[in-house]
N, CA, C and O of each residue as an XYZ file, in Angstrom:
348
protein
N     150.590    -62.383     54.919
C     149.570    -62.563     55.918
C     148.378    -63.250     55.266
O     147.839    -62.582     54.384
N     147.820    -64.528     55.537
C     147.285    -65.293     55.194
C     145.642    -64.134     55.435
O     145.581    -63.201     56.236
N     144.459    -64.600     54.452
C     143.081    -63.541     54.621
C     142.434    -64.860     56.156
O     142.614    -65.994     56.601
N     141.588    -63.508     56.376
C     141.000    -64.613     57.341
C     139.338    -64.765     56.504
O     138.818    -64.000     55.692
N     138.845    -66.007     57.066
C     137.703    -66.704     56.375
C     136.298    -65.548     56.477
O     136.183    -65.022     57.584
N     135.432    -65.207     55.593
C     134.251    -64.675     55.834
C     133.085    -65.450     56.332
O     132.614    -66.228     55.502
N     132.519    -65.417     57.480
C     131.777    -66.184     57.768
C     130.298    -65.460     57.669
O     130.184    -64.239     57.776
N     129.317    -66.233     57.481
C     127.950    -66.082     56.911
C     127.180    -65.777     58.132
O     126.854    -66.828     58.685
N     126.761    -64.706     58.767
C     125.754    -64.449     59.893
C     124.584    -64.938     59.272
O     123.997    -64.692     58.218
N     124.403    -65.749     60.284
C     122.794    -65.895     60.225
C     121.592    -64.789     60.367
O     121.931    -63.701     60.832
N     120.313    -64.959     60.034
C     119.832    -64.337     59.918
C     118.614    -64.369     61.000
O     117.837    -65.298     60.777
N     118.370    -63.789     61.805
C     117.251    -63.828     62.932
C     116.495    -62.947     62.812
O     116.583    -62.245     63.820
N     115.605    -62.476     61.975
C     115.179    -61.845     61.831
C     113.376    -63.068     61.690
O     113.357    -64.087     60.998
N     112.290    -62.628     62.413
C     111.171    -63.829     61.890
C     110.422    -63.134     60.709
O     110.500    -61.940     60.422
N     109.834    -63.895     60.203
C     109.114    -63.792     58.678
C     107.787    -63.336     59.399
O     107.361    -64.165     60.203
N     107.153    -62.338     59.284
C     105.621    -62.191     59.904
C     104.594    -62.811     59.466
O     103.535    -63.000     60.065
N     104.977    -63.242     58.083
C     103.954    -64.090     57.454
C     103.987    -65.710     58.228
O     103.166    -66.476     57.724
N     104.418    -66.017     58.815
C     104.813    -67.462     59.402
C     104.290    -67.524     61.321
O     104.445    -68.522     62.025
N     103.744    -66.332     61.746
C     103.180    -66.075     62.973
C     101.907    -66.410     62.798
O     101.101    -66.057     61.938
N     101.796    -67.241     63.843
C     100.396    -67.559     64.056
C      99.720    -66.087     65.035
O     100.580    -65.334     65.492
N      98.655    -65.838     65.235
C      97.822    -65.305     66.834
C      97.846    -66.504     67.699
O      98.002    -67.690     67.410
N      97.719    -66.109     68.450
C      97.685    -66.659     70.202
C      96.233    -66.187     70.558
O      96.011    -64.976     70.583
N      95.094    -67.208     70.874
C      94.020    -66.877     71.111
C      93.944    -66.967     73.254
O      93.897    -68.063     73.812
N      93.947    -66.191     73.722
C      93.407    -66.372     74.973
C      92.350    -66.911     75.994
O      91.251    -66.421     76.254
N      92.659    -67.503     76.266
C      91.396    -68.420     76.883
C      90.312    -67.392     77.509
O      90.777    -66.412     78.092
N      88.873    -67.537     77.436
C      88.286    -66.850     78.441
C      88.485    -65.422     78.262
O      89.601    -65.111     77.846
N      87.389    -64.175     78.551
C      87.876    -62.957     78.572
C      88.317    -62.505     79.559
O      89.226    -62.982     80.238
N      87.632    -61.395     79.770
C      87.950    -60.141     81.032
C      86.997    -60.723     82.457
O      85.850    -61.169     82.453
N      87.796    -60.557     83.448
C      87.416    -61.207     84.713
C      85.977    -60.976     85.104
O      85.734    -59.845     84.685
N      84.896    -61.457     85.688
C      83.855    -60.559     86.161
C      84.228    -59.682     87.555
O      84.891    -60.092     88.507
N      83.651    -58.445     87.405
C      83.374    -57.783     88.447
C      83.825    -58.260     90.187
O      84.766    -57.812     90.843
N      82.956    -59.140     90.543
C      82.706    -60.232     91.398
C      84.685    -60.586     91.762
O      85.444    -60.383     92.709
N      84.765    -61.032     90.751
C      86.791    -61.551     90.974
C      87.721    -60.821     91.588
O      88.696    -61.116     92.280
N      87.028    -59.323     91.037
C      88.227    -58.053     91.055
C      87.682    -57.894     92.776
O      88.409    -58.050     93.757
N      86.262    -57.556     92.791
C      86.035    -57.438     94.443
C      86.248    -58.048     95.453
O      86.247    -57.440     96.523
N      86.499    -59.474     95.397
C      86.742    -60.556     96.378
C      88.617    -60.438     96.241
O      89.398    -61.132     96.893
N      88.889    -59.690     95.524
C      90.686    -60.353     95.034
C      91.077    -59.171     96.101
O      92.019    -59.423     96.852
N      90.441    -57.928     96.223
C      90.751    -56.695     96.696
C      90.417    -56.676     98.055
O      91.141    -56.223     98.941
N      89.183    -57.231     98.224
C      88.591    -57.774     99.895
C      89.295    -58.636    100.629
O      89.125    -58.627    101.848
N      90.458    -59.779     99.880
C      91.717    -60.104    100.691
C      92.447    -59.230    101.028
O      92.800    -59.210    102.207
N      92.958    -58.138    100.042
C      94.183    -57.155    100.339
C      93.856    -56.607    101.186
O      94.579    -56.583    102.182
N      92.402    -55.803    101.167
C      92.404    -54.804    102.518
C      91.885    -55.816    103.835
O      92.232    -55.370    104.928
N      91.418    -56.594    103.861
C      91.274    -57.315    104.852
C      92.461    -57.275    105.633
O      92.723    -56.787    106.733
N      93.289    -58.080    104.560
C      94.815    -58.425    105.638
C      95.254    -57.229    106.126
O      95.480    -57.002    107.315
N      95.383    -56.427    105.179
C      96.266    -54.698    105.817
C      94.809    -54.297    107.406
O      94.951    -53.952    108.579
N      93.705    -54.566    106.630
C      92.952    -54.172    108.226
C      93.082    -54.981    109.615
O      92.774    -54.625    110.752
N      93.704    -56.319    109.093
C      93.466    -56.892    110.277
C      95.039    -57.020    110.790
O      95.262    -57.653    111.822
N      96.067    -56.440    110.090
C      97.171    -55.893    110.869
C      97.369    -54.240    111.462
O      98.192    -53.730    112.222
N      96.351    -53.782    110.814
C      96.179    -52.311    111.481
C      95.552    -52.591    113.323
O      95.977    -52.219    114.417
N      94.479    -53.347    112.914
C      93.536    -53.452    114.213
C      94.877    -54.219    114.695
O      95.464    -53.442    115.447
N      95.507    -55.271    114.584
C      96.243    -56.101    115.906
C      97.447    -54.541    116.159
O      97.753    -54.301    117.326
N      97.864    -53.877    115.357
C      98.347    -53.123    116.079
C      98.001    -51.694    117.211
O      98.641    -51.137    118.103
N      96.963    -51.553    116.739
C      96.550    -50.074    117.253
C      95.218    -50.826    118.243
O      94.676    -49.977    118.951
N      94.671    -52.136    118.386
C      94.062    -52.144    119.230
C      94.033    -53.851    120.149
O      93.113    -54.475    120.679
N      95.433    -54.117    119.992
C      96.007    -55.126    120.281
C      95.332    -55.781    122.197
O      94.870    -56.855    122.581
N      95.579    -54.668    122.783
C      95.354    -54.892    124.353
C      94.058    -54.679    124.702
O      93.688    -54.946    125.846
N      93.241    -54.196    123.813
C      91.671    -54.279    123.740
C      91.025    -55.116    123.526
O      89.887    -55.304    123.958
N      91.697    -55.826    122.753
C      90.892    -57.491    121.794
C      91.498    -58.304    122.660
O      92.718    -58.147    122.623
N      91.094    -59.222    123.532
C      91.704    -60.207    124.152
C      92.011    -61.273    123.642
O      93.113    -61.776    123.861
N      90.845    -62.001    122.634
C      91.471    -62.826    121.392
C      92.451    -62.579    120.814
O      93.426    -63.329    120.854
N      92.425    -61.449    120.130
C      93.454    -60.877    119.302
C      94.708    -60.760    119.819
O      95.638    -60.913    119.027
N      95.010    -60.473    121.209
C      96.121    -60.491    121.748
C      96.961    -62.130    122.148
O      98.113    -62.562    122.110
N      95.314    -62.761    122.606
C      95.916    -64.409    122.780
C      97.008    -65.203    121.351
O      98.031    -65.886    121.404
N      96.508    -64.898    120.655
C      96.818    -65.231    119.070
C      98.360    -64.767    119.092
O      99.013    -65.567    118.422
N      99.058    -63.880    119.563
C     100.295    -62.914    119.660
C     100.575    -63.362    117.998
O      99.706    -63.220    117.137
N     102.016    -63.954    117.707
C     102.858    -63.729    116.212
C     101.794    -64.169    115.118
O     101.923    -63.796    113.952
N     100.504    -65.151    115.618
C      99.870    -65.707    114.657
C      99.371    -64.519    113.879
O      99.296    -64.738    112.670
N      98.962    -63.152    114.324
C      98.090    -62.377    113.729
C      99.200    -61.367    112.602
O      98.849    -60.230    112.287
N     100.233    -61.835    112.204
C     100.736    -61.567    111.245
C     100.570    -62.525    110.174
O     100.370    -62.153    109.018
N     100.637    -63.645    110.480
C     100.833    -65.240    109.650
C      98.834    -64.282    108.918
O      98.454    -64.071    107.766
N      98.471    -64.133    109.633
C      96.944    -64.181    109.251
C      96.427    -63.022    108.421
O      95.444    -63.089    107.684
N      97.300    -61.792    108.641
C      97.522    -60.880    108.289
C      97.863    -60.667    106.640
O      97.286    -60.189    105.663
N      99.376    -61.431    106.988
C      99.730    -61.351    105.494
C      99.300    -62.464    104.829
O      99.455    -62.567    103.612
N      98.764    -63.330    105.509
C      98.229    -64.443    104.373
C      97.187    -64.026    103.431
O      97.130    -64.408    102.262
N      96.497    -63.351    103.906
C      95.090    -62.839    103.739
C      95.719    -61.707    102.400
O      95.136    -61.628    101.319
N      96.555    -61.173    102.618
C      97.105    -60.180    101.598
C      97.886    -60.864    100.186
O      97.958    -60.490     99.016
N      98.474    -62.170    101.008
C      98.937    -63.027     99.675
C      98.167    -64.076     99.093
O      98.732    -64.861     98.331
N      97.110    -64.180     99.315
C      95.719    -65.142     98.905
C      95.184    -63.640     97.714
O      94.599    -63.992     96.690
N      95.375    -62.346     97.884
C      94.407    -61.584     97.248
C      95.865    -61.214     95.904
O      95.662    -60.847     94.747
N      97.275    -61.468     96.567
C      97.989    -61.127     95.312
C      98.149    -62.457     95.019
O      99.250    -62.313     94.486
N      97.951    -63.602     94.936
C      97.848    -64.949     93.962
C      96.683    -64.243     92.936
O      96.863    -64.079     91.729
N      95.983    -64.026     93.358
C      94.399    -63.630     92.666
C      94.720    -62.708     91.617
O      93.830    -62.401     90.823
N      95.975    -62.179     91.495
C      95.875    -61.171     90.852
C      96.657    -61.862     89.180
O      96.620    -61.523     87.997
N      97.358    -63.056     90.047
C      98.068    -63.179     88.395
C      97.076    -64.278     87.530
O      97.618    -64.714     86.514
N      95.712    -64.772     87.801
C      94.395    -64.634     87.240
C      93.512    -63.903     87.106
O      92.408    -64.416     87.285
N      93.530    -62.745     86.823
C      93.136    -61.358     86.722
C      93.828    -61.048     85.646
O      94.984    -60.826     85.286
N      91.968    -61.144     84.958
C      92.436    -60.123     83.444
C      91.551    -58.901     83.027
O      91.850    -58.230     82.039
């Protein structure tokens, strides 16, 4: 029975001495960012609470019919874009 060949694993292991740091642009968000990023979220969740629970009261609000979801969740996904610039 003929040997079979030993083959040489490489080695993947990184050298720590050969890492740079990664400097981050810019620090921690102001204040101001975090409040306006959060004033989309509840906005949108409020202004799908109100089209539901006071839909036939608001006559605008009712004229608008499917739009007041489009407006709803937009308003909620304008405040989670915001979030993956948020540090």
């Amino acid at each position: 029975m003929p040997k079979s060949k030993v083959r040489k694993k490489t080695d993947y292991t990184i050298n720590p001495a050969s890492r740079t740091p990664v400097k981050i642009k810019g620090g921690p968000s102001p204040v101001w960012y975090v409040v306006i990023m959060l004033g989309f979220m509840l906005a949108g969740l409020a202004w799908l609470l109100v089209y539901y629970l006071a839909n036939d009261k608001i006559s605008w609000m009712a004229n608008l019919n499917a739009w007041n979801f489009l407006i709803g969740f937009g308003l909620m996904v304008i405040g989670l874009v915001m979030t993956m610039r948020w540090r």
